[in-house]
C-alpha positions in Angstrom: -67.7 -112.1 86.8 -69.0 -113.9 83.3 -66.9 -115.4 81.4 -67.6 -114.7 77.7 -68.3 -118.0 75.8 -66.3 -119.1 72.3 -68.5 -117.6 70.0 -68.7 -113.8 72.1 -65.1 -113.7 72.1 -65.0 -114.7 68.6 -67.6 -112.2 67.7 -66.1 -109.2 69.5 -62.7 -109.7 68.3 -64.4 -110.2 64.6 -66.0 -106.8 65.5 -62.9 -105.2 66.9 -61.3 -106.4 62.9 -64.2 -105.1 60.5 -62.5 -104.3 57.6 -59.0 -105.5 58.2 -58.0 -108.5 55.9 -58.2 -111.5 58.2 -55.7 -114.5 57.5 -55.6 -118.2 59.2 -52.2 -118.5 60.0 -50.2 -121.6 58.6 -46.8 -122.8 58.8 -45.2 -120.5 56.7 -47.5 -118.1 55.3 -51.3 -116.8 56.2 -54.5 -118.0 53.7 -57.6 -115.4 53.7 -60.4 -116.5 55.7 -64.0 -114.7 55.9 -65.7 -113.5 59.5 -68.5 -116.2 58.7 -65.7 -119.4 58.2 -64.1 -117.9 61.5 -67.6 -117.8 63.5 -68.4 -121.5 61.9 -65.0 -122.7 63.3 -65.8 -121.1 66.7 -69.1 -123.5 66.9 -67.1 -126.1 67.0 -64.5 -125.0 69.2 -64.2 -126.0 72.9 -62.0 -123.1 74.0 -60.9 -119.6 72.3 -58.0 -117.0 73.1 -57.4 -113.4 72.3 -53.7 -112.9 72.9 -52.2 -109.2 72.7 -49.1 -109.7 70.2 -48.8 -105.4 70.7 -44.8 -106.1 71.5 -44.2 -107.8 68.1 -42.7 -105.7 65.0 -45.2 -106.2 62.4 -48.3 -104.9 65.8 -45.8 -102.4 66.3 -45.1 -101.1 62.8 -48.7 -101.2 62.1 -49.0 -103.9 59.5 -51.1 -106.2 61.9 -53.6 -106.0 64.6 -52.2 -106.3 68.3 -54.7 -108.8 68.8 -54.3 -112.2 67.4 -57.2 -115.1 67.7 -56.8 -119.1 68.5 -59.5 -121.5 68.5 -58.9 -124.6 70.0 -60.5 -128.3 70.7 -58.4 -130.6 72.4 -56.1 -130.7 75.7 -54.5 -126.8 75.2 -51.6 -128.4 77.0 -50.7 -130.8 74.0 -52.0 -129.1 70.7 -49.0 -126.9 70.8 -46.6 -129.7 70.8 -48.2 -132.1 68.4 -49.9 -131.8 65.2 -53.2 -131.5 64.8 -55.7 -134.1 64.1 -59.7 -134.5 64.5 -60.0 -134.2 68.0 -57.1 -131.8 68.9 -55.9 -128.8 67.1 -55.1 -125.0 67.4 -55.9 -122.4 64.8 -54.1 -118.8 64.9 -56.2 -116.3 63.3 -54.9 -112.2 62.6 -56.0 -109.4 61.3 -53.7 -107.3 59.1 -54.4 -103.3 57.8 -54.7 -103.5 54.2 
């Protein structure tokens, strides 16, 4: 089986969102973000996940697409527990229907 490497998932979830407005996620509200800062993130990144959110209210009222995006660089163990810094963070990318 091949795995698909940071910048293919990156790149078929960005494909799976053409069109939709796509917002970085941040503590309390969402800033707009283009395809090209996403994919220049994703160089950088050391490990990617596309997590299906279809069971949430705003996937399931149709506001947002049921598949959210992190990029990663760090321990994935610790980033979700501690701030981020320069050498370990999480990013939480979505796509909503405009």
């Amino acid at each position: 089986m091949t795995v698909a490497t940071c910048i293919e998932t990156v790149q078929q979830w960005l494909n799976q969102t053409n069109g939709l407005k796509l917002v970085q996620a941040t503590n309390n509200e969402g800033k707009p973000i283009t395809s090209d800062e996403i994919l220049a993130l994703a160089e950088r990144c050391e490990w990617v996940e596309a997590d299906d959110i279809s069971d949430t209210p705003y996937a399931k009222d149709g506001y947002l697409y049921h598949i959210t995006l992190e990029l990663g660089w760090g321990n994935p163990d610790e980033v979700y527990t501690q701030p981020n810094a320069d050498n370990s963070r999480v990013l939480f990318f979505n796509a909503y229907y405009q």
